[in-house]
C-alpha positions as CSV (number, residue, x, y, z in Angstrom):
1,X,-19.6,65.7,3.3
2,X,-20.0,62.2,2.1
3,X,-23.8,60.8,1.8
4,X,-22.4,57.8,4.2
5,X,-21.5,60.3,6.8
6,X,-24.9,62.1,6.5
7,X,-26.5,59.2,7.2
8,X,-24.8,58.3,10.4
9,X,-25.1,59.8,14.0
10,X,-22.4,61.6,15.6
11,X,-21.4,64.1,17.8
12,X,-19.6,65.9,15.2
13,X,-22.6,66.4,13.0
14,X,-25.0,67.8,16.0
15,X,-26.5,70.6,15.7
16,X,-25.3,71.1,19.8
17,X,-21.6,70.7,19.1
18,X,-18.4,73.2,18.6
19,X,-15.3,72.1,18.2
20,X,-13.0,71.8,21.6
21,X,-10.0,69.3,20.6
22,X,-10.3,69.3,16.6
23,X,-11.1,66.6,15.0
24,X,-10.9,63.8,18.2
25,X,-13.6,65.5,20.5
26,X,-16.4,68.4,20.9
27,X,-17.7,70.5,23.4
28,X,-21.8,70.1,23.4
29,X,-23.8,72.5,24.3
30,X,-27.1,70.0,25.4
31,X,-25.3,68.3,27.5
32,X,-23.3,71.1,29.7
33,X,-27.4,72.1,29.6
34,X,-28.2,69.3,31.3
35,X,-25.0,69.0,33.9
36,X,-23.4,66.5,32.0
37,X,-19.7,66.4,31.2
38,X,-19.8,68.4,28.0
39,X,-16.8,67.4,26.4
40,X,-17.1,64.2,24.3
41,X,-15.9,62.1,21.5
42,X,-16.6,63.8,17.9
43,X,-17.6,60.3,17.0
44,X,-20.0,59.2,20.0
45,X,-23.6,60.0,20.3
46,X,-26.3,60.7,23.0
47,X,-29.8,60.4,22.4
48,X,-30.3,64.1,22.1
49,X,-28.3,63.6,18.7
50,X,-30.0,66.8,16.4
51,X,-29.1,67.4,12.4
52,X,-26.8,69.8,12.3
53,X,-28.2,73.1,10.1
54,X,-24.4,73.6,8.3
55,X,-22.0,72.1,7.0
56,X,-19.0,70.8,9.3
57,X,-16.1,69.0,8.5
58,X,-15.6,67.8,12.1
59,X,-16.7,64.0,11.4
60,X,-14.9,63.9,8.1
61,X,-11.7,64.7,9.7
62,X,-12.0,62.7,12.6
63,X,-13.0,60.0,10.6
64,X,-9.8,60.5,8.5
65,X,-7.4,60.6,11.9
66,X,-9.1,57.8,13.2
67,X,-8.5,55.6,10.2
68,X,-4.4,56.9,10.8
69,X,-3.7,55.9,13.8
Protein backbone atom coordinates (compact mmCIF):
# COMPACT_ATOMS: atom_id res chain seq x y z
CA UNK A 1 0.00 0.00 0.00
CA UNK A 2 1.07 3.51 -0.85
CA UNK A 3 2.33 5.85 2.16
CA UNK A 4 -0.50 8.43 0.71
CA UNK A 5 -3.15 5.87 1.20
CA UNK A 6 -1.89 5.10 4.78
CA UNK A 7 -2.32 8.38 5.62
CA UNK A 8 -5.88 8.90 4.62
CA UNK A 9 -9.25 7.61 6.17
CA UNK A 10 -11.35 5.23 4.57
CA UNK A 11 -13.68 2.65 4.97
CA UNK A 12 -11.48 0.26 3.12
CA UNK A 13 -8.58 0.54 5.44
CA UNK A 14 -10.80 0.04 8.84
CA UNK A 15 -10.09 -2.34 10.95
CA UNK A 16 -14.35 -2.99 10.93
CA UNK A 17 -14.62 -3.66 7.32
CA UNK A 18 -14.88 -6.98 4.84
CA UNK A 19 -15.26 -6.73 1.55
CA UNK A 20 -19.15 -6.96 0.21
CA UNK A 21 -19.06 -5.38 -3.48
CA UNK A 22 -15.14 -5.51 -4.22
CA UNK A 23 -13.50 -2.71 -4.66
CA UNK A 24 -16.68 0.00 -4.75
CA UNK A 25 -18.18 -0.76 -1.29
CA UNK A 26 -17.72 -2.83 2.22
CA UNK A 27 -19.73 -4.36 4.71
CA UNK A 28 -18.70 -2.83 8.35
CA UNK A 29 -19.04 -4.56 11.15
CA UNK A 30 -19.31 -1.20 13.79
CA UNK A 31 -21.93 0.03 12.15
CA UNK A 32 -24.36 -3.19 11.63
CA UNK A 33 -23.24 -3.00 15.65
CA UNK A 34 -24.75 -0.02 16.03
CA UNK A 35 -28.14 -0.52 13.73
CA UNK A 36 -26.77 1.38 11.07
CA UNK A 37 -26.94 0.44 7.40
CA UNK A 38 -23.73 -1.62 7.21
CA UNK A 39 -23.04 -1.48 3.72
CA UNK A 40 -21.00 1.54 2.60
CA UNK A 41 -18.69 3.15 0.25
CA UNK A 42 -14.99 1.58 0.41
CA UNK A 43 -13.96 5.17 0.10
CA UNK A 44 -16.30 7.01 2.84
CA UNK A 45 -15.63 7.29 6.48
CA UNK A 46 -17.52 7.37 9.85
CA UNK A 47 -16.12 8.68 12.85
CA UNK A 48 -15.58 5.23 14.32
CA UNK A 49 -12.81 5.05 11.44
CA UNK A 50 -9.96 2.31 13.33
CA UNK A 51 -6.34 1.42 11.62
CA UNK A 52 -6.71 -1.58 10.14
CA UNK A 53 -4.12 -4.44 11.72
CA UNK A 54 -3.32 -5.99 7.89
CA UNK A 55 -2.79 -5.29 4.91
CA UNK A 56 -5.80 -4.83 2.42
CA UNK A 57 -5.87 -3.92 -1.03
CA UNK A 58 -9.43 -2.72 -0.88
CA UNK A 59 -8.64 1.20 -1.11
CA UNK A 60 -5.92 0.67 -3.59
CA UNK A 61 -8.22 -0.94 -5.96
CA UNK A 62 -11.10 1.15 -5.52
CA UNK A 63 -9.01 3.98 -5.87
CA UNK A 64 -7.76 2.52 -9.21
CA UNK A 65 -11.65 1.90 -10.54
CA UNK A 66 -12.59 5.10 -9.37
CA UNK A 67 -9.83 6.97 -11.33
CA UNK A 68 -11.41 4.54 -14.60
CA UNK A 69 -14.58 5.40 -14.79
Amino acid sequence: MRSAEKEKRFCGNCGSHNPYEYPARIFCSKRYAQNKEPIVDTLWCCGNWSPVNQGCHCVRDALKKKSSV
